[in-house]
C-alpha positions in Angstrom: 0.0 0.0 0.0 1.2 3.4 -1.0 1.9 5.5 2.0 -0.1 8.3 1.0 -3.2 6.0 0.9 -4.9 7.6 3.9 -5.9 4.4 5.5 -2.1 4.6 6.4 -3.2 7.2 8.5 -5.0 5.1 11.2 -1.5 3.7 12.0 -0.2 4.5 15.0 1.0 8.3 14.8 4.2 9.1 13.8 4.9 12.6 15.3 2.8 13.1 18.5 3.1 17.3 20.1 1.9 18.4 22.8 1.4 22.4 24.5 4.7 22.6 22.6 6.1 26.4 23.4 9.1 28.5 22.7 9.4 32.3 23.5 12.6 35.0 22.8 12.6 37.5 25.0 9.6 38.6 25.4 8.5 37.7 21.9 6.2 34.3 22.0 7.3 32.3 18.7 4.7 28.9 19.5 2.2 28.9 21.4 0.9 25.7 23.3 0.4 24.3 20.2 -0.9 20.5 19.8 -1.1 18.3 16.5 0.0 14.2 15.3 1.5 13.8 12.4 0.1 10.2 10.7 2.9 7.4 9.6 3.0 7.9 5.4 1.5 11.1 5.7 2.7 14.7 3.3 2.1 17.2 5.9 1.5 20.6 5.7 2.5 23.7 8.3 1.1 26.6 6.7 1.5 30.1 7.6 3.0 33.7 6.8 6.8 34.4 7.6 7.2 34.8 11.3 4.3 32.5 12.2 6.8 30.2 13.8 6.6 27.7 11.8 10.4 27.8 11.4 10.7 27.4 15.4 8.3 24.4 15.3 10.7 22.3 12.9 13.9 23.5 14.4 12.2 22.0 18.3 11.2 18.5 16.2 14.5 18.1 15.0 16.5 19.1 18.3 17.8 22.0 17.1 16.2 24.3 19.5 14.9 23.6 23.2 10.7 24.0 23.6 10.3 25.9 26.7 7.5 23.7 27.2 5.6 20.9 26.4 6.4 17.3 24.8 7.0 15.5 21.5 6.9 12.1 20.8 7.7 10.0 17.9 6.5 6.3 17.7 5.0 6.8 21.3 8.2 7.5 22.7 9.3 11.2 24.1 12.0 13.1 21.9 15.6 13.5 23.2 17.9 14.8 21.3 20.8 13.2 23.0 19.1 9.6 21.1 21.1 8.3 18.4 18.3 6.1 17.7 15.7 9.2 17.6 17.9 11.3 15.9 18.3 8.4 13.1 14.6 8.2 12.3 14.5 11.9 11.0 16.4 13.8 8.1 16.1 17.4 8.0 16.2 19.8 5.1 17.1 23.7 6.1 15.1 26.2 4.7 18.5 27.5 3.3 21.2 25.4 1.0 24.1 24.4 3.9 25.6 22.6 0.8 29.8 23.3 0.9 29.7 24.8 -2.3 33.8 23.9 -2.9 32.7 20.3 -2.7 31.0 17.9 -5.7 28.0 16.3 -5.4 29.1 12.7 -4.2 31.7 14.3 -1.9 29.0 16.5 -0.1 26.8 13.0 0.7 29.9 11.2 1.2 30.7 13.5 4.8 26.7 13.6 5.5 27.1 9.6 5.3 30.0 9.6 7.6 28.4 11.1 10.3 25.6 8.7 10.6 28.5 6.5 10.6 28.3 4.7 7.2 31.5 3.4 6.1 32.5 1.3 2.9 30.5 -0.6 -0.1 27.6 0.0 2.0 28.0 3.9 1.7 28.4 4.3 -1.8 25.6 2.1 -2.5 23.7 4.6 -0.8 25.2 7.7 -2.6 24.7 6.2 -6.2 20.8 5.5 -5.2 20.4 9.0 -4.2 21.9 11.0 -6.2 20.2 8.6 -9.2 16.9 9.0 -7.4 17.2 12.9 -7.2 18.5 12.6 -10.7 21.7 14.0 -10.4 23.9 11.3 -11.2 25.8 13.1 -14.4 26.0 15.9 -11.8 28.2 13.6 -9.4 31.5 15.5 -10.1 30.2 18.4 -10.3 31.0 21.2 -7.4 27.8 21.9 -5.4 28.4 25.5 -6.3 28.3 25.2 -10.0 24.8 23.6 -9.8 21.5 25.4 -10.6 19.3 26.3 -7.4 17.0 23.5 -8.1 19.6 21.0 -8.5 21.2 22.7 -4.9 17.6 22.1 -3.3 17.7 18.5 -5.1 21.0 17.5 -3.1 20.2 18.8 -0.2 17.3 16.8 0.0 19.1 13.4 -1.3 21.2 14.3 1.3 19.2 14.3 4.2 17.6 10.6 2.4 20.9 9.3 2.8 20.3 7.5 5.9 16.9 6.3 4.9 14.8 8.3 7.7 11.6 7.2 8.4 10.2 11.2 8.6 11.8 14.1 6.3 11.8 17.7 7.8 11.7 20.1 5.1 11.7 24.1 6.2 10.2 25.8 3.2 11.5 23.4 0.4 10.8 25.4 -2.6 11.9 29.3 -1.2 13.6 30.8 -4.1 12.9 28.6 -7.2 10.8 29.6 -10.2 7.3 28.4 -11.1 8.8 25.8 -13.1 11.5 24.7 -11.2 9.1 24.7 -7.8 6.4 22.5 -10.0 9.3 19.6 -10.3 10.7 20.3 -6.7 6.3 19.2 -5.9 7.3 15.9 -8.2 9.9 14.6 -6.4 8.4 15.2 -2.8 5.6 13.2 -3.8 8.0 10.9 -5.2 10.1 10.6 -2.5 6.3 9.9 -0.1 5.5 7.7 -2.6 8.2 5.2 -3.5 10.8 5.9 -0.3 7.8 5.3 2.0 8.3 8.6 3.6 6.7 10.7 6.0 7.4 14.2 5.2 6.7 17.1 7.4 7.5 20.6 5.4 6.7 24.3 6.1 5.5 26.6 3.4 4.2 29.9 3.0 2.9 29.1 -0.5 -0.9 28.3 -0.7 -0.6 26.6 -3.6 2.1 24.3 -2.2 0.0 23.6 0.5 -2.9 23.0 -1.8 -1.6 20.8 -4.2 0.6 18.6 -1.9 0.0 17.9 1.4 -2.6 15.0 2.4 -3.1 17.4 5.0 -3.0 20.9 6.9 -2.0 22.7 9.8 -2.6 26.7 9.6 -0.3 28.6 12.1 -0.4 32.2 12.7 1.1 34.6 15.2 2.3 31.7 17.0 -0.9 29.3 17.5 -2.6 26.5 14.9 -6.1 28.2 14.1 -7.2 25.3 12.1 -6.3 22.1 10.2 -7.8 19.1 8.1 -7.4 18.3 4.4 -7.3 21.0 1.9 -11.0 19.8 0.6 -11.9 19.8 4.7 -11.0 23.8 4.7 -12.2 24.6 2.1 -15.7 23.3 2.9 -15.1 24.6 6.6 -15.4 28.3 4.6 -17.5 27.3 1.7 -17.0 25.4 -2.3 -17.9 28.1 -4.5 -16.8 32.2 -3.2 -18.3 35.6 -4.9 -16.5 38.0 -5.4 -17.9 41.2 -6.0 -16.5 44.2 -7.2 -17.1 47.2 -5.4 -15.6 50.9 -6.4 -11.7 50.1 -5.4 -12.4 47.2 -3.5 -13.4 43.1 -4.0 -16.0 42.0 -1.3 -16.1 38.0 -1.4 -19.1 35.8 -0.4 -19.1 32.2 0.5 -21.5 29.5 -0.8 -21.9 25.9 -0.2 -22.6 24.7 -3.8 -22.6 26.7 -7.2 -26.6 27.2 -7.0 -26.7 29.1 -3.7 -23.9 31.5 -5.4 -25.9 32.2 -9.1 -28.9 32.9 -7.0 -26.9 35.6 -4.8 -25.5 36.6 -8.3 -28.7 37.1 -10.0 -29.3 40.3 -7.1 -26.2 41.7 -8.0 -26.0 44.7 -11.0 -22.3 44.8 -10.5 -19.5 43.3 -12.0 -19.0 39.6 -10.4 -16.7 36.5 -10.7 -17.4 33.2 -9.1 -15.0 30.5 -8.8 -14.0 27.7 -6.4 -12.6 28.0 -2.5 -8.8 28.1 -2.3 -6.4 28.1 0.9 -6.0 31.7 0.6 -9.8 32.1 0.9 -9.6 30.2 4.3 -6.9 32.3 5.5 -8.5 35.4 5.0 -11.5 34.3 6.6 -10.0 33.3 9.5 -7.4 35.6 10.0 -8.5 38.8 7.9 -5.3 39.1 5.6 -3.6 37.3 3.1 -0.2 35.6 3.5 2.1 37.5 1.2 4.0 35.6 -1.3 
């Protein structure tokens, strides 16, 4: 069974938080926040910049103390100081760490070493990820001499080196084009798909959200304010919105089905547009703004 089959999801969960909080200063970053993450799942943390989304991925990984509250994976409570924890994760920073001076195969080759992966055993592992990320011809190759999505590509095959069981990625797709970003959503799935791989990534992009994850957590200002499957939210709000265009500004009206919305149309004698419920759309209604590309 493919691992983002939701029946999956009734496993036991793989990522278990609880009134997980971090503050700086005086500045509260999370909030008491609470969610599971399901074994096989592609799961979403959605949120503008400074939502502390960022925060939340650096405390899963060990990377930064909570000041409170507790996270679990497979039942059992998250210490850093575990080797065998630490193992069952691979984490991908929101920025390239890649040493540019170094090629491809070298940059896995000290990633595989300090997981302790010696021999025949790890260049096996090299040569499988850098084929699966389809970078092999690129093996010789200085990290800095490759394109930005092949940078984001070897980051990420470097973090699958050690086969983890759940992949932390920290807004995967920052500072790729539209093309580039549509084949960075590719090889996620990809990597859910056939390495059997939870994944756990932060985004500020709607339409990442949207079209990947199985499902969604919103975060802003340091608190979850709602979360379910995208098709969940979006009925949460409404299927079908109005928008209606007013002087200088757009006034937007929710419907449950397309009738309901061409009956509230035919009252209107302005100029109109209807069209399915996005992300965006449940955003806004719950928070009042938009989260800014």
């Amino acid at each position: 069974m493919s691992c983002a089959d939701p029946k999956t999801f009734n496993t036991p969960d793989e990522i278990e938080v609880r009134g997980l909080s971090r503050s700086f200063g005086k500045t509260v970053a999370v909030d008491r926040i609470d969610f599971q993450v399901g074994r096989g799942e592609l799961f979403a943390f959605l949120g503008p910049n400074g939502a502390g989304k960022t925060t939340t991925i650096n405390m899963l990984t060990g990377l930064l103390k909570p000041d409170a509250g507790e996270i679990h994976y497979h039942g059992q409570r998250f210490d850093p100081q575990r080797l065998t924890l630490k193992q069952l994760i691979g984490v991908v920073p929101q920025h390239n760490n890649l040493d540019r001076e170094l090629t491809a195969a070298e940059n896995l080759l000290i990633h595989g070493r300090l997981f302790g992966m010696w021999g025949a055993e790890l260049q096996q592992r090299i040569d499988s990820c850098l084929k699966f990320a389809d970078l092999t011809s690129k093996r010789d190759t200085p990290a800095g001499q490759l394109s930005g999505g092949m940078k984001r590509k070897l980051v990420i095959a470097r973090a699958l080196l050690h086969e983890p069981e759940i992949l932390f990625l920290d807004e995967p797709t920052v500072g790729l084009d539209p093309h580039s970003r549509r084949k960075m959503w590719a090889f996620l799935r990809r990597i859910n798909q056939q390495q059997r791989c939870t994944i756990f990534l932060t985004t500020h992009y709607i339409e990442e959200a949207e079209t990947l994850a199985d499902r969604v957590l919103i975060i802003d200002q340091a608190r979850i304010i709602a979360g379910g499957t995208p098709e969940q939210l979006k009925q949460s709000t409404g299927n079908f919105v109005l928008d209606i265009y007013r002087a200088d500004e757009i006034e937007s009206e929710f419907f449950a089905d397309r009738r309901a919305a061409m009956q509230r149309l035919e009252q209107l004698d302005t100029s109109v547009r209807i069209r399915e419920t996005t992300l965006e759309d449940v955003f806004l209604q719950l928070t009042g703004k938009r989260i800014a590309p």
